[in-house]
C-alpha positions in Angstrom: -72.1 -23.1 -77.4 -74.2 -24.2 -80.3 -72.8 -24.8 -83.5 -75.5 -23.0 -85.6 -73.7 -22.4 -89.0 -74.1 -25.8 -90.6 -77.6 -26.4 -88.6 -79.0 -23.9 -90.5 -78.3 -25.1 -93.6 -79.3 -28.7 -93.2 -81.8 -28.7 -90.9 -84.7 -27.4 -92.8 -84.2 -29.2 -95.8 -84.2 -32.2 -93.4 -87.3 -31.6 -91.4 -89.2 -30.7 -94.2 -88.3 -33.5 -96.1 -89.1 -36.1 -93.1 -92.2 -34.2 -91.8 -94.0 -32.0 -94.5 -91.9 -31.2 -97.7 -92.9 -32.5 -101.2 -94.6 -35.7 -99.5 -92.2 -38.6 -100.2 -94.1 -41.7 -101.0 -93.8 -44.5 -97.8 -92.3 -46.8 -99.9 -89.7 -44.2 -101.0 -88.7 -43.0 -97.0 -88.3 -46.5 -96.1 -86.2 -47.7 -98.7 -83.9 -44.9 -98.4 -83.4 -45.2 -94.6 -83.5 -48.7 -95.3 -80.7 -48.0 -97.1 -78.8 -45.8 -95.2 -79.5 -48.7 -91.9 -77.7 -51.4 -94.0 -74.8 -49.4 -95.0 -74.1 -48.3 -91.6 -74.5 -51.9 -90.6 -71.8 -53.0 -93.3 -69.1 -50.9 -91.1 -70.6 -51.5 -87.9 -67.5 -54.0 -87.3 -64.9 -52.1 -86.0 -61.3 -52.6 -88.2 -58.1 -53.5 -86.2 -56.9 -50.7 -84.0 -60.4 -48.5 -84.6 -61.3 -47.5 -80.9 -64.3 -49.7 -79.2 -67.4 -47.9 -79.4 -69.1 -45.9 -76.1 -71.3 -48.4 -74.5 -74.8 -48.6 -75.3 -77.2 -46.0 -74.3 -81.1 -47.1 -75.2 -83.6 -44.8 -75.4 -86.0 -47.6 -74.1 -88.3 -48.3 -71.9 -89.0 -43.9 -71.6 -91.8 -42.4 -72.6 -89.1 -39.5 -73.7 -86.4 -40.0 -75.9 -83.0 -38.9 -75.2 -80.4 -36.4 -76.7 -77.6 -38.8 -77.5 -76.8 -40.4 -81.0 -75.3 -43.9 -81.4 -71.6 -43.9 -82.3 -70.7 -43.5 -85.9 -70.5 -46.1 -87.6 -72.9 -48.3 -85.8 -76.4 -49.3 -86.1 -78.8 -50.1 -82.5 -81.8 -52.0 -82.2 -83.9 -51.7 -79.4 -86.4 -53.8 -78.8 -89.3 -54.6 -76.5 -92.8 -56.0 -75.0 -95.5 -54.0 -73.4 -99.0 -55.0 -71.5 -101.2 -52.8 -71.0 -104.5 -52.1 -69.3 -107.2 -49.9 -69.6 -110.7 -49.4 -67.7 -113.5 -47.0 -69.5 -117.1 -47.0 -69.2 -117.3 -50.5 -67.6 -114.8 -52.6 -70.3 -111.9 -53.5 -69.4 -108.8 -54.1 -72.0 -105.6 -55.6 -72.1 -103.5 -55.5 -74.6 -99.6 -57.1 -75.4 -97.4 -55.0 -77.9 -94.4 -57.0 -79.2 -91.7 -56.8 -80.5 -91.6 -53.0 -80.1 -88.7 -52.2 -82.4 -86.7 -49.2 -82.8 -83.8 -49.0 -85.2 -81.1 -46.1 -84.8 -78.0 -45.5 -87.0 -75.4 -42.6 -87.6 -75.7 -42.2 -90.9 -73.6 -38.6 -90.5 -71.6 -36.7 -87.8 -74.9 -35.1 -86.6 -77.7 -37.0 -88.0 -79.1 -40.1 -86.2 -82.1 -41.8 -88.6 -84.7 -44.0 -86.8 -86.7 -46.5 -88.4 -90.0 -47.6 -85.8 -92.6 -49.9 -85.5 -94.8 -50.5 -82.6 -94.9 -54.3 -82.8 -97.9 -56.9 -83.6 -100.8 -55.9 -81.2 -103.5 -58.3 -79.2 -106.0 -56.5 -77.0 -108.7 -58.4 -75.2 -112.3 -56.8 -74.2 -114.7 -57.5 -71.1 -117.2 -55.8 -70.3 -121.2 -56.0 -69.0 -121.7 -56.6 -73.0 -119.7 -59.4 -73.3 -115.9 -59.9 -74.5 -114.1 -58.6 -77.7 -110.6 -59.4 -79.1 -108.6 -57.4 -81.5 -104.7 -58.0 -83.4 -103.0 -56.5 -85.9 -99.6 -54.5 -86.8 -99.2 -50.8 -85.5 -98.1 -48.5 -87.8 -94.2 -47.7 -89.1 -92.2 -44.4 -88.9 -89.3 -42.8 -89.9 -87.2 -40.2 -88.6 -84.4 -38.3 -87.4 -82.3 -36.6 -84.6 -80.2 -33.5 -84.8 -78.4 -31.9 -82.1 -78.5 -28.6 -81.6 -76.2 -27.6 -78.6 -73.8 -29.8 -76.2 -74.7 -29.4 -72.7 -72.3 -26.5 -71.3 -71.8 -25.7 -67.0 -75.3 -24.5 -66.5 -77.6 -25.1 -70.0 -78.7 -28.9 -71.1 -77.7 -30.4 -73.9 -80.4 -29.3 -76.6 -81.6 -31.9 -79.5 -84.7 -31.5 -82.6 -86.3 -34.9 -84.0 -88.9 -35.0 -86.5 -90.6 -38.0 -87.5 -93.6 -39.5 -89.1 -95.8 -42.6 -89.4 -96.5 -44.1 -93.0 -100.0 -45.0 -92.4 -99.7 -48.3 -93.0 -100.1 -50.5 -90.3 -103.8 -52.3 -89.6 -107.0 -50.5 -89.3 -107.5 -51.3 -85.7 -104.0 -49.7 -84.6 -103.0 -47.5 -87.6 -104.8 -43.9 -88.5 -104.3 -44.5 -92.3 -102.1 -41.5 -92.5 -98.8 -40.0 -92.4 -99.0 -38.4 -89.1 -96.3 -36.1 -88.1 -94.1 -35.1 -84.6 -91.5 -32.8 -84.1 -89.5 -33.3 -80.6 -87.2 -30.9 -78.7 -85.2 -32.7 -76.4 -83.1 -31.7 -73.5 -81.1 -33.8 -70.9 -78.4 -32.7 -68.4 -76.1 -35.1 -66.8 -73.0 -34.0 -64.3 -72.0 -30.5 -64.5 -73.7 -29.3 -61.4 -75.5 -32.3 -60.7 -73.8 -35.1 -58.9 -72.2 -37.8 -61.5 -74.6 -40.5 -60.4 -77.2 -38.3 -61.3 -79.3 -37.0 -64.3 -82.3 -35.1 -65.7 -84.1 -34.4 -69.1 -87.0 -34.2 -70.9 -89.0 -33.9 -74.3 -91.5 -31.2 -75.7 -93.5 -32.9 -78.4 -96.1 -31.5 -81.1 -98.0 -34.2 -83.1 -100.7 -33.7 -85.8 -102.5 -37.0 -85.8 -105.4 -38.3 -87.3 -108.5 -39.9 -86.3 -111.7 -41.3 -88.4 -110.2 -39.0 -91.2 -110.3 -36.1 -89.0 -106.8 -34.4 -88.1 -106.3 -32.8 -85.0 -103.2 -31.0 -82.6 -101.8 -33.1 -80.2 -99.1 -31.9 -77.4 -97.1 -33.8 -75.0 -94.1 -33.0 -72.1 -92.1 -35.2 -70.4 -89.5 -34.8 -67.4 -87.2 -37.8 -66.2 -84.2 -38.2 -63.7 -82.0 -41.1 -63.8 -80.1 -42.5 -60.9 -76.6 -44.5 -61.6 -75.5 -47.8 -59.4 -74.3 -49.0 -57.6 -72.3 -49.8 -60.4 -71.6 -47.2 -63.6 -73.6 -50.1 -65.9 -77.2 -50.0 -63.9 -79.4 -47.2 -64.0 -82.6 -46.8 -62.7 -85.4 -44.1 -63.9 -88.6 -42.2 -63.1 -90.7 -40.0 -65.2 -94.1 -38.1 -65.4 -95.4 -37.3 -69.1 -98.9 -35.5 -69.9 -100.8 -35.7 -73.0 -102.9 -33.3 -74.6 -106.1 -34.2 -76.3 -104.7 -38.4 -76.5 -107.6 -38.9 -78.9 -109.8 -36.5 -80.8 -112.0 -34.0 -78.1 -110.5 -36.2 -75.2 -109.2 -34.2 -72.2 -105.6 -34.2 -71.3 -103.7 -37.9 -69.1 -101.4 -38.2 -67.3 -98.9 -40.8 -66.6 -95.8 -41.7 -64.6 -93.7 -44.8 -64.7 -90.4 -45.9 -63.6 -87.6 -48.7 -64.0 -84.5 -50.3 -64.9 -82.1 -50.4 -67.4 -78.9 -52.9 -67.2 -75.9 -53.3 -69.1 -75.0 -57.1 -69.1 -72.2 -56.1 -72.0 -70.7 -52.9 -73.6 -73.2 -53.6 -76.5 -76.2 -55.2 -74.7 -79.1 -53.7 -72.2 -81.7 -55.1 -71.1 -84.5 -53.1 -69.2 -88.3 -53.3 -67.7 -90.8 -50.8 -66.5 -94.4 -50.3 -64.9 -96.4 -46.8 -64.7 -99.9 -46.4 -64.1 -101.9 -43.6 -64.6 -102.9 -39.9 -62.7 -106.2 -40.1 -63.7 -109.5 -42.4 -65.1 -108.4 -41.0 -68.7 -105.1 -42.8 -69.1 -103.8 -46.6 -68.7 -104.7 -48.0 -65.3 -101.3 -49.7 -65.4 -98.6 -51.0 -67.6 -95.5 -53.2 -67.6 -93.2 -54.0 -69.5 -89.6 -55.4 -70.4 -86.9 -54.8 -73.4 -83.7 -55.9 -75.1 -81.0 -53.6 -77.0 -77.9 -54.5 -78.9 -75.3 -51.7 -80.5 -73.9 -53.4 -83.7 
């Protein structure tokens, strides 16, 4: 069952703060959860006789994210390079994202904050017209993860996460705003499922913005993970769409599918490739990813 009483109190001061309450400055959200990253860090060694932590569980390479938190008292970094490429109205682009990096850490016994940034970006152009090349940094966000309800015999684990980007990252790959999403997430493993065997998925609201013009953007996700041979190698598939992916642009979708590998209790690696359902989204990308649990 859910445990509602102490939800209800926290979690709209929380969301509001992170996603539309009394606009904290950027500078402010990151050096609190800043802050709050390095003083989880300072007990991520365990003392004698503290139990090991559960072995890493990396949201990466999904499109979704997932419903667990890392253990308390410890601080993951996921991180990661993508290529990408696209074909629209006769020009082709490719473009490398690296080092994708996502930073998670328990800062309570139902909070999980997130610090994100999308990496350096390098996109090259062809078309009839002649070439084009692009870099620059994507944009930073902040954010967090509450559950809501543990997964029980027949209902999946439920879990909110509100985030949003600071606005700050190059013209080319930023909007210049603080852009806000709010997540419900969902995943059921076990119960009436075989152990090896796991589902999930995310709902997603954004309000982004685009040549200073702020629009409503939705997104759903559905994934299933596979364990083995051995309990330390998984291996996914999922299918997101995207509403409106840009301003007035008709709805993509996507599927992709992959790998993920524990080589140690506190290190995954993982890789990926998707293409797209249709001529609005990526023709193809590919990518590969390294995590550590400190």
């Amino acid at each position: 069952m859910c445990n509602q009483s102490g939800l209800r109190r926290r979690l709209p001061a929380l969301l509001a703060r992170v996603l539309f309450g009394r606009a904290l400055p950027a500078r402010s959200i990151s050096v609190g959860l800043l802050g709050a990253l390095t003083a989880c860090a300072s007990v991520g060694v365990p003392r004698q006789g503290t139990p090991a932590p559960s072995p890493i569980s990396p949201n990466r390479p999904t499109f979704s994210d997932g419903t667990s938190l890392v253990p308390t008292g410890h601080v993951q970094l996921e991180t990661g390079w993508t290529l990408t490429r696209r074909s629209a109205g006769g020009v082709t682009t490719e473009r490398h994202s690296a080092p994708e990096v996502v930073v998670r850490a328990r800062v309570s016994d139902t909070i999980e904050a997130r610090l994100l940034w999308g990496g350096m970006q390098w996109s090259e152009a062809d078309g009839p017209g002649g070439g084009g090349h692009g870099d620059g940094g994507a944009d930073v966000a902040a954010g967090i993860v509450v559950p809501l309800c543990d997964q029980g015999e027949v209902l999946p684990a439920l879990a909110i996460e509100g985030l949003s980007t600071f606005g700050i990252g190059s013209d080319a790959f930023s909007s210049g705003h603080a852009d806000p999403t709010a997540k419900l997430l969902w995943s059921y493993g076990g119960g009436r499922l075989p152990d090896w065997l796991a589902v999930g998925g995310n709902l997603i609201a954004s309000s982004p913005t685009e040549a200073g013009d702020r629009f409503t953007q939705t997104a759903a996700s559905v994934w299933a993970t596979v364990t083995g041979p051995g309990p330390d190698t998984s291996w996914f598939a999922e299918w997101y769409v995207v509403s409106e992916p840009a301003n007035n642009v008709a709805s993509t979708q996507s599927v992709d599918f992959g790998i993920v590998q524990r080589v140690d209790p506190r290190i995954a690696i993982d890789a990926r490739a998707g293409f797209g359902l249709d001529d609005r989204a990526d023709d193809w990308f590919t990518g590969v990813g390294l995590s550590f649990l400190f």
